[in-house]
Jmol script that loads the backbone (N, CA, C; Angstrom):
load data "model"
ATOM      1  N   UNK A   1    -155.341-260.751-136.744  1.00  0.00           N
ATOM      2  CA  UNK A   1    -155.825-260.069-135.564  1.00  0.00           C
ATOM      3  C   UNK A   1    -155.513-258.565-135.658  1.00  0.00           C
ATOM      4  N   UNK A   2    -154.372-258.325-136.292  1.00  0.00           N
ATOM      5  CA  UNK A   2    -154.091-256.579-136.122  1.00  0.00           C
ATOM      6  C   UNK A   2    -154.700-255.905-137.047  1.00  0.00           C
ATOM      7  N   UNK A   3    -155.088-257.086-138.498  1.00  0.00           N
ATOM      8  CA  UNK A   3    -155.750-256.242-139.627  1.00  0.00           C
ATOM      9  C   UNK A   3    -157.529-255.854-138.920  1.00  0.00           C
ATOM     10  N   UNK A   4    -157.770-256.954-138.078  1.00  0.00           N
ATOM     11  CA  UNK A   4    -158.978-256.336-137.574  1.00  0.00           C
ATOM     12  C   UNK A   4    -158.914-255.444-136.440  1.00  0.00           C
ATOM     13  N   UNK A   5    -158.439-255.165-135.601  1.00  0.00           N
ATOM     14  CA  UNK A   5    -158.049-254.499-134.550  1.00  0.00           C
ATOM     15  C   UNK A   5    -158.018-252.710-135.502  1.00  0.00           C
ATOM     16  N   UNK A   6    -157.015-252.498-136.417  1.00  0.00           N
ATOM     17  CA  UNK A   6    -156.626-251.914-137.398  1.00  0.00           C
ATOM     18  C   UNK A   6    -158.365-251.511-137.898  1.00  0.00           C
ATOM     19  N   UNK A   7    -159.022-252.499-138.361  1.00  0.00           N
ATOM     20  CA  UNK A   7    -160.136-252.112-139.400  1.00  0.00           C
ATOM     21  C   UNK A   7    -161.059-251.754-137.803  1.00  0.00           C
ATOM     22  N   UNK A   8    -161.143-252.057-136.768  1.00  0.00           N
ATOM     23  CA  UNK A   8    -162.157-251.731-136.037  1.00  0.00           C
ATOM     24  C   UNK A   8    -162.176-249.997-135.236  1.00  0.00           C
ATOM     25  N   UNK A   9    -160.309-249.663-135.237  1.00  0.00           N
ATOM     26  CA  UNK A   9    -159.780-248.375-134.946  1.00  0.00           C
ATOM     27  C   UNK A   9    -160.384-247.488-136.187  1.00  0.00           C
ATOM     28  N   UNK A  10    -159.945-247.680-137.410  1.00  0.00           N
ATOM     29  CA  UNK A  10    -160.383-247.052-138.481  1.00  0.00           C
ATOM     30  C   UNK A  10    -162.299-246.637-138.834  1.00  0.00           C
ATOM     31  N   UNK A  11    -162.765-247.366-138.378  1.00  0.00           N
ATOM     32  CA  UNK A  11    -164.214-247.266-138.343  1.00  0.00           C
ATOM     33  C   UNK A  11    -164.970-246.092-137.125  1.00  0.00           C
ATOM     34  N   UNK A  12    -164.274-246.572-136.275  1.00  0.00           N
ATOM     35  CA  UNK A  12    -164.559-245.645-134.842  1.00  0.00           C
ATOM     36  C   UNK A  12    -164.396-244.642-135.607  1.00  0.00           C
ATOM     37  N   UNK A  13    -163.056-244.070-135.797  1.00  0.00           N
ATOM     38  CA  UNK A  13    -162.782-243.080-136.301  1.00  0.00           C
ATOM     39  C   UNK A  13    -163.324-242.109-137.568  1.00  0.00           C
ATOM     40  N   UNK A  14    -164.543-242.848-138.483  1.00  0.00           N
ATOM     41  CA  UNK A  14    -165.273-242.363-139.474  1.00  0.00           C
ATOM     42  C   UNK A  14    -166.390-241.978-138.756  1.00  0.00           C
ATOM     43  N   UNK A  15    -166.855-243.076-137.890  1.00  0.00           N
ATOM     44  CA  UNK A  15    -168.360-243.078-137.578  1.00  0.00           C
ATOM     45  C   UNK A  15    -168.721-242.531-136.538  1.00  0.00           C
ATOM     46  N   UNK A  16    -167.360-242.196-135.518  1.00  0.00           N
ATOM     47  CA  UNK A  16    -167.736-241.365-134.061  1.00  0.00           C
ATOM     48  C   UNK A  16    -168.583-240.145-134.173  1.00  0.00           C
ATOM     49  N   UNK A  17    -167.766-239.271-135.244  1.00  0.00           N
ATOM     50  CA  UNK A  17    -168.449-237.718-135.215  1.00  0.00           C
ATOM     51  C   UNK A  17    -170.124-237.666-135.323  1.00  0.00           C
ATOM     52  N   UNK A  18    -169.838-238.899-136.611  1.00  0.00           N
ATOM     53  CA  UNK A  18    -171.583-239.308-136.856  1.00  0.00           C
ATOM     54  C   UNK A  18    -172.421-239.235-135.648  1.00  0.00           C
ATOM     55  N   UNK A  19    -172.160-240.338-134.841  1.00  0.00           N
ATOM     56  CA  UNK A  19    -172.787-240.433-133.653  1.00  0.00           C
ATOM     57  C   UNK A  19    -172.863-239.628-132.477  1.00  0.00           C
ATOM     58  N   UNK A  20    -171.729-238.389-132.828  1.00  0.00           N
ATOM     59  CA  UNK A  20    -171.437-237.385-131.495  1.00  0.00           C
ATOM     60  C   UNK A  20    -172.526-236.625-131.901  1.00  0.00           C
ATOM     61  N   UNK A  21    -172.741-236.834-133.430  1.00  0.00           N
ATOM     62  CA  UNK A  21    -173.464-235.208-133.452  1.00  0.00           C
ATOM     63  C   UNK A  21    -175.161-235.712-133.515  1.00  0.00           C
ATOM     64  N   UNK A  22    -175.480-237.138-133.576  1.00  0.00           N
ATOM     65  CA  UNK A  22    -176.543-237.198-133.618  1.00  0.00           C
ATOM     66  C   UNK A  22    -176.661-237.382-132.361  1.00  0.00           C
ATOM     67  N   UNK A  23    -176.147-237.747-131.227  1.00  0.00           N
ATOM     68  CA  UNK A  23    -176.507-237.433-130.184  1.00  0.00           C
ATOM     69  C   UNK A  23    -176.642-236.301-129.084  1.00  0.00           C
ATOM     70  N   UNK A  24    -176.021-235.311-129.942  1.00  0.00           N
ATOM     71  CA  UNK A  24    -175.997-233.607-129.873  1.00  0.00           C
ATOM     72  C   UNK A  24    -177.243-233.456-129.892  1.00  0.00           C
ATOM     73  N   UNK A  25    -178.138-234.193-131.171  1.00  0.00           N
ATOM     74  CA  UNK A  25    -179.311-233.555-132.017  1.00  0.00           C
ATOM     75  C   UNK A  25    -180.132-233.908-131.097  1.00  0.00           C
ATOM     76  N   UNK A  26    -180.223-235.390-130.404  1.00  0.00           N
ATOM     77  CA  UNK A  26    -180.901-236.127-129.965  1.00  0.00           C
ATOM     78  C   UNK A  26    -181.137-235.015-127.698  1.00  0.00           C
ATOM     79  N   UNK A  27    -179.952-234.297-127.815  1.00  0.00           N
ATOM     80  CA  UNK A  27    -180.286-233.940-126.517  1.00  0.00           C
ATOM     81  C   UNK A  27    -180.672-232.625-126.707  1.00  0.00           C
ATOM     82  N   UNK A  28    -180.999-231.789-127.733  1.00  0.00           N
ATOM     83  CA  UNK A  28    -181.417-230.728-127.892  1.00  0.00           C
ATOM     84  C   UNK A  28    -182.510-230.822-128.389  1.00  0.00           C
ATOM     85  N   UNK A  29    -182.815-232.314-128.855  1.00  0.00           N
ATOM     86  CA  UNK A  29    -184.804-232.047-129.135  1.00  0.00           C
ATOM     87  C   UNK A  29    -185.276-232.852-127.370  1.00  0.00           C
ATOM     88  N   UNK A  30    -184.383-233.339-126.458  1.00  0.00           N
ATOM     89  CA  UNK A  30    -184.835-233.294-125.316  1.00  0.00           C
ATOM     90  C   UNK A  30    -185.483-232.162-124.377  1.00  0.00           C
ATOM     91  N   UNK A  31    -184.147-231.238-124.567  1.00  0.00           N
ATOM     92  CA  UNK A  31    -184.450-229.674-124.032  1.00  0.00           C
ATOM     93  C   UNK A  31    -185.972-229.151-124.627  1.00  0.00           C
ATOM     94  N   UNK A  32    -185.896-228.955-126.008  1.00  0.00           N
ATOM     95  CA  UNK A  32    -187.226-228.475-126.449  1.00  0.00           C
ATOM     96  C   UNK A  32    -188.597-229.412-126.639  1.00  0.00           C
ATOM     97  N   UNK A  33    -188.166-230.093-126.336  1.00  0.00           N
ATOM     98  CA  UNK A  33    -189.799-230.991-126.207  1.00  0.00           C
ATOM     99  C   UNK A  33    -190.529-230.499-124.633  1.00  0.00           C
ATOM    100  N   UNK A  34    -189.955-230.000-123.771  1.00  0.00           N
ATOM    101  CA  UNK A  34    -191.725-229.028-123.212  1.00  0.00           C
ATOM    102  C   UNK A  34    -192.167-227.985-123.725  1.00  0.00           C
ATOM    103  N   UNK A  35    -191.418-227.723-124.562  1.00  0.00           N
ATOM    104  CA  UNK A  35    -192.018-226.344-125.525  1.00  0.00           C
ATOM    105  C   UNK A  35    -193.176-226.670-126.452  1.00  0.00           C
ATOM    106  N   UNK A  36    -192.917-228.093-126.329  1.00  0.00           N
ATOM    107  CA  UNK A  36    -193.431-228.738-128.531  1.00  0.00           C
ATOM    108  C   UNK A  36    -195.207-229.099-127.806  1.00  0.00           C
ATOM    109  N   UNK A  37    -196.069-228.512-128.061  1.00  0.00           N
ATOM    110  CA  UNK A  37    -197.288-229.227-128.084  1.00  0.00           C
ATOM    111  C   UNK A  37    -197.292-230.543-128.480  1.00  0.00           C
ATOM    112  N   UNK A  38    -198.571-231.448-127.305  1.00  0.00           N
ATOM    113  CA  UNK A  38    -197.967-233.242-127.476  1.00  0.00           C
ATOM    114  C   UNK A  38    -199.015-233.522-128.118  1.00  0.00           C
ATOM    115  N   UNK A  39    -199.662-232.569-128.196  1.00  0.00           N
ATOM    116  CA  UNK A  39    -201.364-232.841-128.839  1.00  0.00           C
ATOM    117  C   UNK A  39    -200.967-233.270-130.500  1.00  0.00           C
ATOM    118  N   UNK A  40    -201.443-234.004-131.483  1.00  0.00           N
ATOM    119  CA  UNK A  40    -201.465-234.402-132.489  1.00  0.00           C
ATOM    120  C   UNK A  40    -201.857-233.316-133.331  1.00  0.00           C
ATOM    121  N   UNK A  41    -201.322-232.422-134.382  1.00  0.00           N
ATOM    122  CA  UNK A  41    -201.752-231.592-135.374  1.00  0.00           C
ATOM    123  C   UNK A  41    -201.512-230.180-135.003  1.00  0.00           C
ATOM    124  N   UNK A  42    -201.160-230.344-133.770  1.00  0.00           N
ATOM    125  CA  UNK A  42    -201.015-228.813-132.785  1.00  0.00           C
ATOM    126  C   UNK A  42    -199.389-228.397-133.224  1.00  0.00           C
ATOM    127  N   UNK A  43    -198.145-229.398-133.237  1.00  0.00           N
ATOM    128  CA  UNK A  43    -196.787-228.890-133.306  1.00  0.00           C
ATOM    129  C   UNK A  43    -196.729-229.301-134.976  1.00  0.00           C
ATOM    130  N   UNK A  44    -195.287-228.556-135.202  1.00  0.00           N
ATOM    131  CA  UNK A  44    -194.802-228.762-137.021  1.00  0.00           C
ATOM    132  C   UNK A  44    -193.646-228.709-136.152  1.00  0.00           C
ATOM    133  N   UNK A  45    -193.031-229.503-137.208  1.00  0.00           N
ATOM    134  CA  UNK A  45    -191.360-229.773-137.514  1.00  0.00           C
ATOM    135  C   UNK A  45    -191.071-229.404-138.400  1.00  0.00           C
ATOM    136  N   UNK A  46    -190.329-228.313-139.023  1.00  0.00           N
ATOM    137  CA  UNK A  46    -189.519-227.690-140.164  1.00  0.00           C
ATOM    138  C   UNK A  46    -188.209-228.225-139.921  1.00  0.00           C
ATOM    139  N   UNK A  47    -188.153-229.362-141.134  1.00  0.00           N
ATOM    140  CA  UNK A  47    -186.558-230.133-141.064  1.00  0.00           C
ATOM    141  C   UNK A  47    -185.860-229.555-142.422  1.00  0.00           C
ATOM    142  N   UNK A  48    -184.724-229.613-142.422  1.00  0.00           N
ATOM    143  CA  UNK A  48    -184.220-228.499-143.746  1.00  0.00           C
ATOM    144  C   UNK A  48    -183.835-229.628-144.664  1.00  0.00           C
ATOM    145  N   UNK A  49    -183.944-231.189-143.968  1.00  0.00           N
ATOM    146  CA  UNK A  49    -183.451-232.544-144.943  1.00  0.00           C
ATOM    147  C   UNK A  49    -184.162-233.487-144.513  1.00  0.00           C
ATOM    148  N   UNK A  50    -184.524-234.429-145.103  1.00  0.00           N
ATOM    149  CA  UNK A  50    -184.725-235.912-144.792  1.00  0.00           C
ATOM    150  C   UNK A  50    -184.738-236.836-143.689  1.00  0.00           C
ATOM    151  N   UNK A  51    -183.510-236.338-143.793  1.00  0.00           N
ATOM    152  CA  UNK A  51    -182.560-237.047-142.463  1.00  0.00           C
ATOM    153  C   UNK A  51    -182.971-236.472-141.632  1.00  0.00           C
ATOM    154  N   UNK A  52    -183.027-235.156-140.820  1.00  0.00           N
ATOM    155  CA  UNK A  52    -183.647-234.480-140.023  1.00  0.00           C
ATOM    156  C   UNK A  52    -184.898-234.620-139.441  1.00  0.00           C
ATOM    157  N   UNK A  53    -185.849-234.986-140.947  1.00  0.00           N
ATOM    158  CA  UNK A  53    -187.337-234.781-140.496  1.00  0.00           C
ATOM    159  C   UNK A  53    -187.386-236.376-139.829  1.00  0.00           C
ATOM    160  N   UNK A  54    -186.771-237.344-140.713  1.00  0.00           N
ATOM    161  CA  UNK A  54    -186.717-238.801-140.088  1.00  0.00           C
ATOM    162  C   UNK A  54    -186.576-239.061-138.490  1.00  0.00           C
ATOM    163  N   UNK A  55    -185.521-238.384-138.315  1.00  0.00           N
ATOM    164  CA  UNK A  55    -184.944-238.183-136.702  1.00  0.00           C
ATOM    165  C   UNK A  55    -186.200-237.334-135.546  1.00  0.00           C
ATOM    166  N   UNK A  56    -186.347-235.713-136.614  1.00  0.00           N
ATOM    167  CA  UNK A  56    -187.152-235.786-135.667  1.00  0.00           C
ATOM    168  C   UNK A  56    -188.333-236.684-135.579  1.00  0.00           C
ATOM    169  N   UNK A  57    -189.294-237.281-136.877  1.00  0.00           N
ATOM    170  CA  UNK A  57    -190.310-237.972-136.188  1.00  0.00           C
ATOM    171  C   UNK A  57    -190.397-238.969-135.277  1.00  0.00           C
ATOM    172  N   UNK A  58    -189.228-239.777-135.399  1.00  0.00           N
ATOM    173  CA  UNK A  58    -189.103-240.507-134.289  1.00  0.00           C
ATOM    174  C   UNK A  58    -188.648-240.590-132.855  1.00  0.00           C
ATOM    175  N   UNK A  59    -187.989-239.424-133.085  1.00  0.00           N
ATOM    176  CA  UNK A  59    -187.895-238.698-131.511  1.00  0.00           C
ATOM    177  C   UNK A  59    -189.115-238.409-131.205  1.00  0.00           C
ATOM    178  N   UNK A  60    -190.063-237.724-131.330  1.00  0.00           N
ATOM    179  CA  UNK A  60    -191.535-237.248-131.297  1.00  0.00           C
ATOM    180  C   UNK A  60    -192.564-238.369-131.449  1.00  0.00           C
ATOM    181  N   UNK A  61    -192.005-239.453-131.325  1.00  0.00           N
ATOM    182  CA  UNK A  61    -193.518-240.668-131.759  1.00  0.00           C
ATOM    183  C   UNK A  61    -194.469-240.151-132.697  1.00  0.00           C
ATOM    184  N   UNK A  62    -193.987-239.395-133.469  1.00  0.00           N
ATOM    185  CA  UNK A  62    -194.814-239.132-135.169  1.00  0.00           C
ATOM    186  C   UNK A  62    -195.564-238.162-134.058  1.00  0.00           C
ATOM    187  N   UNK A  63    -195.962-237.922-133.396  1.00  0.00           N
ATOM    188  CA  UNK A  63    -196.841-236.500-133.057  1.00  0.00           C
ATOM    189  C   UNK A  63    -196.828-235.462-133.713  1.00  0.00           C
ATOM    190  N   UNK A  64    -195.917-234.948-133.861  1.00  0.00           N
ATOM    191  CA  UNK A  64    -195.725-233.189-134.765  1.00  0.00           C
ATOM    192  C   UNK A  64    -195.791-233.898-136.062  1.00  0.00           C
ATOM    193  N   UNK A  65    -197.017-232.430-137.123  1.00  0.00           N
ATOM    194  CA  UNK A  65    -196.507-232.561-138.549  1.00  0.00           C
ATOM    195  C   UNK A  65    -194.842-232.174-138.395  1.00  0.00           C
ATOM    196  N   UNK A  66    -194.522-233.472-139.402  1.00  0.00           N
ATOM    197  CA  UNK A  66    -193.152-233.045-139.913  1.00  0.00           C
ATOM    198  C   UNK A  66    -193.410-232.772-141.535  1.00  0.00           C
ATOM    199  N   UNK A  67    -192.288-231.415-141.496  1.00  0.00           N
ATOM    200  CA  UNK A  67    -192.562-231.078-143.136  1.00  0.00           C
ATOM    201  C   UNK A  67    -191.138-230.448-143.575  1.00  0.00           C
ATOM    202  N   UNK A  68    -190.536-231.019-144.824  1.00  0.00           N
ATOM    203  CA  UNK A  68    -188.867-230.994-144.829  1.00  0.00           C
ATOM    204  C   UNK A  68    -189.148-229.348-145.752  1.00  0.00           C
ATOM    205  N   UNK A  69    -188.352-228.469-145.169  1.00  0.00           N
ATOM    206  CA  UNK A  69    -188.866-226.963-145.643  1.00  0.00           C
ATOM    207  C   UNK A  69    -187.200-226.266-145.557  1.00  0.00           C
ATOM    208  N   UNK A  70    -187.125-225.169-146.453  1.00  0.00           N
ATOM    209  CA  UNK A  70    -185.712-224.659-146.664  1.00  0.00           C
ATOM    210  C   UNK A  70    -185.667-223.752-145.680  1.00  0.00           C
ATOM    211  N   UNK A  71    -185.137-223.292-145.268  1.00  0.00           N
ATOM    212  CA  UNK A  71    -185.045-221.836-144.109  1.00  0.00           C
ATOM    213  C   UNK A  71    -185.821-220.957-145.191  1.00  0.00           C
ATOM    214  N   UNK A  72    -186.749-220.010-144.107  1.00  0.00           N
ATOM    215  CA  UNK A  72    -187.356-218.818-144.540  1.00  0.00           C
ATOM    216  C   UNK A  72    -188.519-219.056-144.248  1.00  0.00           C
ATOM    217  N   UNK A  73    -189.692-218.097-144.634  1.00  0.00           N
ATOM    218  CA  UNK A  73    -190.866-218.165-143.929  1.00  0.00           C
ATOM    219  C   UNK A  73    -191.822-219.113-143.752  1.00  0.00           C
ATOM    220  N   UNK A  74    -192.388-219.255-142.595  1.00  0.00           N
ATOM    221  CA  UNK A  74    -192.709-220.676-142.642  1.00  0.00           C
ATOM    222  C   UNK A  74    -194.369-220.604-143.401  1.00  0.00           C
ATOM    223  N   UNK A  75    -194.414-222.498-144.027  1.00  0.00           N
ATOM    224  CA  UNK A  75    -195.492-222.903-144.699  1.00  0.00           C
ATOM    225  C   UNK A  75    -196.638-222.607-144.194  1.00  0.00           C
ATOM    226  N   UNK A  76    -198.036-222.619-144.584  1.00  0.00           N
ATOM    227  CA  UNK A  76    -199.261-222.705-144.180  1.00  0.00           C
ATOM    228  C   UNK A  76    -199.470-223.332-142.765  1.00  0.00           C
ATOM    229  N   UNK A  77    -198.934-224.942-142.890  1.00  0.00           N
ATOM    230  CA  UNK A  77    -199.208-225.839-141.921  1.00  0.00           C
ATOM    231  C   UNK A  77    -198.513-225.095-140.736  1.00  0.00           C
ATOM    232  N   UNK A  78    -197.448-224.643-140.726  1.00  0.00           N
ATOM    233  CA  UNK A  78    -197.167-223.962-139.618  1.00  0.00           C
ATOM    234  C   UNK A  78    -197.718-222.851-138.882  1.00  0.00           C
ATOM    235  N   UNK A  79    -197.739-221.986-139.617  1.00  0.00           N
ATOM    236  CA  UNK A  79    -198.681-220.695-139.213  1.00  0.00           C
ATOM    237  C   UNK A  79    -199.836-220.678-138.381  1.00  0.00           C
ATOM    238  N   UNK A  80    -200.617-222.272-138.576  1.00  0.00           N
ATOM    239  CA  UNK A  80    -201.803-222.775-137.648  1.00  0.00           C
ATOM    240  C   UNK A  80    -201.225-223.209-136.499  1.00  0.00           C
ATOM    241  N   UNK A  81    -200.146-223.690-136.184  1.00  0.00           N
ATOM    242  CA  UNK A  81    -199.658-224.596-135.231  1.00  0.00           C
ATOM    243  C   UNK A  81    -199.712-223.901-134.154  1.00  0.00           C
ATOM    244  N   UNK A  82    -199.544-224.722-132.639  1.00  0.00           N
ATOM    245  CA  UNK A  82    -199.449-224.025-131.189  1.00  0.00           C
ATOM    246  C   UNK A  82    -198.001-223.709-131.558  1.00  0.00           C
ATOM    247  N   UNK A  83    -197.215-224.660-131.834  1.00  0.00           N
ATOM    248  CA  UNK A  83    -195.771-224.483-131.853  1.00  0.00           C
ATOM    249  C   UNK A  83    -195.033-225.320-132.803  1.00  0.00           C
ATOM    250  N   UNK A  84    -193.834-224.293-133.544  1.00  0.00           N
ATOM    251  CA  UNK A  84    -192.832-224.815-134.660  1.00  0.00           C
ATOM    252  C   UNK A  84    -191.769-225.117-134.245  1.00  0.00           C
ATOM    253  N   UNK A  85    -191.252-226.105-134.590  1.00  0.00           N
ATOM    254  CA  UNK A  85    -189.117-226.431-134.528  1.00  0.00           C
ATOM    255  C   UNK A  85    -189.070-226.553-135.862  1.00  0.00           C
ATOM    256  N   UNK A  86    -187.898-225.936-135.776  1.00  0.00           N
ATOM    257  CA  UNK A  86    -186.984-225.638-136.784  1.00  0.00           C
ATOM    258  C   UNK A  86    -185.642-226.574-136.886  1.00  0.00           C
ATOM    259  N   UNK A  87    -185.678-227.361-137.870  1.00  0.00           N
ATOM    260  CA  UNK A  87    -184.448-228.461-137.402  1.00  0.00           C
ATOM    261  C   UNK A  87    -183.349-228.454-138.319  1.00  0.00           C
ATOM    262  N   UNK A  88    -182.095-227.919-138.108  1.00  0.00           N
ATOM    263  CA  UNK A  88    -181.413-227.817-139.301  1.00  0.00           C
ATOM    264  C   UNK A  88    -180.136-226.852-138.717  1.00  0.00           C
ATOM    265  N   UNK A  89    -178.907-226.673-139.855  1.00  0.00           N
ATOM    266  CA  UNK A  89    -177.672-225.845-139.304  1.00  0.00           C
ATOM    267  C   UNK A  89    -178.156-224.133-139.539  1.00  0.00           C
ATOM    268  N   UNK A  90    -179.461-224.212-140.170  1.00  0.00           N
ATOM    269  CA  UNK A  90    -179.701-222.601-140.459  1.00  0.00           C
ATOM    270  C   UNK A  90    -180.642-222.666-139.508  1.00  0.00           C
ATOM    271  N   UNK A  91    -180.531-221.653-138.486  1.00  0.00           N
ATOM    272  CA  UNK A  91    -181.344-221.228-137.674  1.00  0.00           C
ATOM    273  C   UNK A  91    -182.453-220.325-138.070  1.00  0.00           C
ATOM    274  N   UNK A  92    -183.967-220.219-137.569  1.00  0.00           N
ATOM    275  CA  UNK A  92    -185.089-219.361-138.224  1.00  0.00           C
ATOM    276  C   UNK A  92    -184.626-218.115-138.616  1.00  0.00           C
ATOM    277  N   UNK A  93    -184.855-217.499-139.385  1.00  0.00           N
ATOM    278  CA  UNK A  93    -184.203-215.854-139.005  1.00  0.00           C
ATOM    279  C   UNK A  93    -186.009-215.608-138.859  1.00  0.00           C
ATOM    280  N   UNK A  94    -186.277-214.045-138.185  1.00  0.00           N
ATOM    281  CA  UNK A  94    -187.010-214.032-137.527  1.00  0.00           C
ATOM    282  C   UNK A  94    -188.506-213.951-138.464  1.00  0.00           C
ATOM    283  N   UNK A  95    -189.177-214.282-137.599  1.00  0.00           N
ATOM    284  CA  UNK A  95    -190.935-214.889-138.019  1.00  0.00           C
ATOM    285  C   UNK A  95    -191.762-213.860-137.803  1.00  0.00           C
ATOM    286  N   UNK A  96    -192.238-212.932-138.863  1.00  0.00           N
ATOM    287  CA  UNK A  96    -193.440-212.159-137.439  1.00  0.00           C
ATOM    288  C   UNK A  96    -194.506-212.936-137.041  1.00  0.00           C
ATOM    289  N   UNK A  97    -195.083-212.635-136.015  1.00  0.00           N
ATOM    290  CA  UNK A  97    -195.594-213.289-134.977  1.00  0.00           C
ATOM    291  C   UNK A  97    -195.699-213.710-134.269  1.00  0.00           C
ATOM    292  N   UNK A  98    -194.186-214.263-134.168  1.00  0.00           N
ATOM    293  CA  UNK A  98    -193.882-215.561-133.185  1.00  0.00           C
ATOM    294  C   UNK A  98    -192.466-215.663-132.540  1.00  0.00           C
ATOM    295  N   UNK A  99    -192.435-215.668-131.062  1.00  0.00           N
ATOM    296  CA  UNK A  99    -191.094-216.283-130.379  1.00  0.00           C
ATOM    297  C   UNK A  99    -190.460-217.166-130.349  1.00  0.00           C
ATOM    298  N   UNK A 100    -188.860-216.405-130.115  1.00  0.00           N
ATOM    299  CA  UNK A 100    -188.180-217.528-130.090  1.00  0.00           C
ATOM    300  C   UNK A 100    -187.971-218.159-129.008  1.00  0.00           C
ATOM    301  N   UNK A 101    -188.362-219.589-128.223  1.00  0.00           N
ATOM    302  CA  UNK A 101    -188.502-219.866-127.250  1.00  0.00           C
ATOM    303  C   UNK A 101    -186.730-220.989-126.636  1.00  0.00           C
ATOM    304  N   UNK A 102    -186.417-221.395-127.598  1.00  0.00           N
ATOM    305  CA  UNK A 102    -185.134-222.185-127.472  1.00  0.00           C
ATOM    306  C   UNK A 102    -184.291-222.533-128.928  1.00  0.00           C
ATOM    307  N   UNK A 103    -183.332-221.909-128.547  1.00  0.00           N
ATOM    308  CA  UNK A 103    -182.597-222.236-129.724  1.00  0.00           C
ATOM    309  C   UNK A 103    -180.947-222.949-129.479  1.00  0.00           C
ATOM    310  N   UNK A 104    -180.848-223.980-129.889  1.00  0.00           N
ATOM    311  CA  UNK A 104    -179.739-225.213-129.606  1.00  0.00           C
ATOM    312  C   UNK A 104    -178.769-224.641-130.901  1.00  0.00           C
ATOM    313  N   UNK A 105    -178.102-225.497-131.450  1.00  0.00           N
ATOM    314  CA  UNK A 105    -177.395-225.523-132.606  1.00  0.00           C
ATOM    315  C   UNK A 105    -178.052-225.698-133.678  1.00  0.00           C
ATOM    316  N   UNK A 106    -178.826-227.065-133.647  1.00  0.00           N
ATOM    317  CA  UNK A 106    -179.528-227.375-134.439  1.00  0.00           C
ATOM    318  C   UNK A 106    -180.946-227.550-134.656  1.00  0.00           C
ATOM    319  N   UNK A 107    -181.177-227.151-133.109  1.00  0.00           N
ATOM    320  CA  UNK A 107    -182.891-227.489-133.184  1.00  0.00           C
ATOM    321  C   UNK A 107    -183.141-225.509-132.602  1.00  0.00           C
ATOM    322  N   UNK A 108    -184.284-225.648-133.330  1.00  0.00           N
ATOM    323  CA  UNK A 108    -184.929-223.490-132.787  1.00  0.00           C
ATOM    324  C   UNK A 108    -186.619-224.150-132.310  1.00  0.00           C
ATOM    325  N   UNK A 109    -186.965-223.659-131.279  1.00  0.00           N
ATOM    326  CA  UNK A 109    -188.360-223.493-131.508  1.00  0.00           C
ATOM    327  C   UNK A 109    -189.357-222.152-131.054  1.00  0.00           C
ATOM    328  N   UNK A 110    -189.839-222.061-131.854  1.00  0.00           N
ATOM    329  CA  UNK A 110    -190.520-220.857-131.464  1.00  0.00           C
ATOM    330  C   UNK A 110    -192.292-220.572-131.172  1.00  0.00           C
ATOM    331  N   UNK A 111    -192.896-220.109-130.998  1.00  0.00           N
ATOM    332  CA  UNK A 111    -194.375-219.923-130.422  1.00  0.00           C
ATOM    333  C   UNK A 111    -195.227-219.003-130.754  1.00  0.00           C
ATOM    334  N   UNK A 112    -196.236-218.771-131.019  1.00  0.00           N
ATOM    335  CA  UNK A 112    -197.270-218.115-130.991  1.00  0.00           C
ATOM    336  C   UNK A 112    -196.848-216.443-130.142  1.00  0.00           C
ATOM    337  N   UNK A 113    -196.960-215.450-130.853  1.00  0.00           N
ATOM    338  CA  UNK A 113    -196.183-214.226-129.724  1.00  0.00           C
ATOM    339  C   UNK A 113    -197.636-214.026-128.801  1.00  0.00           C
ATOM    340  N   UNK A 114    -198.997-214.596-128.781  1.00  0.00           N
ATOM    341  CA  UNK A 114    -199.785-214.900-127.850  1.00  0.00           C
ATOM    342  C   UNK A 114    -199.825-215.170-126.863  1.00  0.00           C
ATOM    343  N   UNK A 115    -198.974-216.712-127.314  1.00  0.00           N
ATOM    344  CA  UNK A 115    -199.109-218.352-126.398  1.00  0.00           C
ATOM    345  C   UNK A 115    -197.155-217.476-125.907  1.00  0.00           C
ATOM    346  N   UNK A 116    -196.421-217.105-125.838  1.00  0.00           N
ATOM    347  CA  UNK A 116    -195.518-217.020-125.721  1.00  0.00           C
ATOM    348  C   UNK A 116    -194.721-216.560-123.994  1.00  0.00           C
ATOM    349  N   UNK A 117    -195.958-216.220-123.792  1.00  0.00           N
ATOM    350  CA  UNK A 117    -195.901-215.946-122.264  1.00  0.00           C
ATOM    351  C   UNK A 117    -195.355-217.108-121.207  1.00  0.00           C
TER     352      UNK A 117
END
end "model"
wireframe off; spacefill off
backbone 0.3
color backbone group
């Protein structure tokens, strides 16, 4: 009983941060989802990993292109978009064209300096 008690303390303790911080991630693509166009082909997701782009598509019900991209200027597919997030510990450094409309820790999104109003 104590070796499991023991193994169930020890686990918490690996896997909490895991879960603190994906639920960090998870309330800062809350905040920016009225920013994110819901229209299909209209938003991009710039995830800087895998893991990121995974998370966000399923936060997003696959709506936004997701496209796993390094920090720095953004791809083609973006440049068309109503609106980009940026998902990752490197925040955009700046875009011409376009505002920065919310920026979390880990999630940035920014807009059209048009549509930005």
């Amino acid at each position: 009983l104590a070796l499991g008690l023991l193994s169930s303390r020890v686990d918490q303790m690996w896997v909490g941060p895991m879960i603190e911080a994906r639920t960090d991630l998870h309330r800062q693509f809350e905040r920016a989802a009225p920013l994110m166009s819901r229209t299909p082909g209209e938003s991009v997701v710039l995830a800087l990993d895998n893991n990121y782009a995974h998370m966000a598509f399923l936060a997003f019900d696959g709506t936004p292109t997701v496209i796993t991209h390094p920090p720095g200027p953004f791809p083609p597919p973006a440049l068309a978009a109503r609106s980009v997030m940026v998902v990752g510990p490197t925040p955009p450094g700046p875009q011409p064209g376009w505002r920065l409309r919310y920026q979390g820790t880990l999630v940035s999104v920014l807009v059209p300096e048009a549509r930005a109003e």
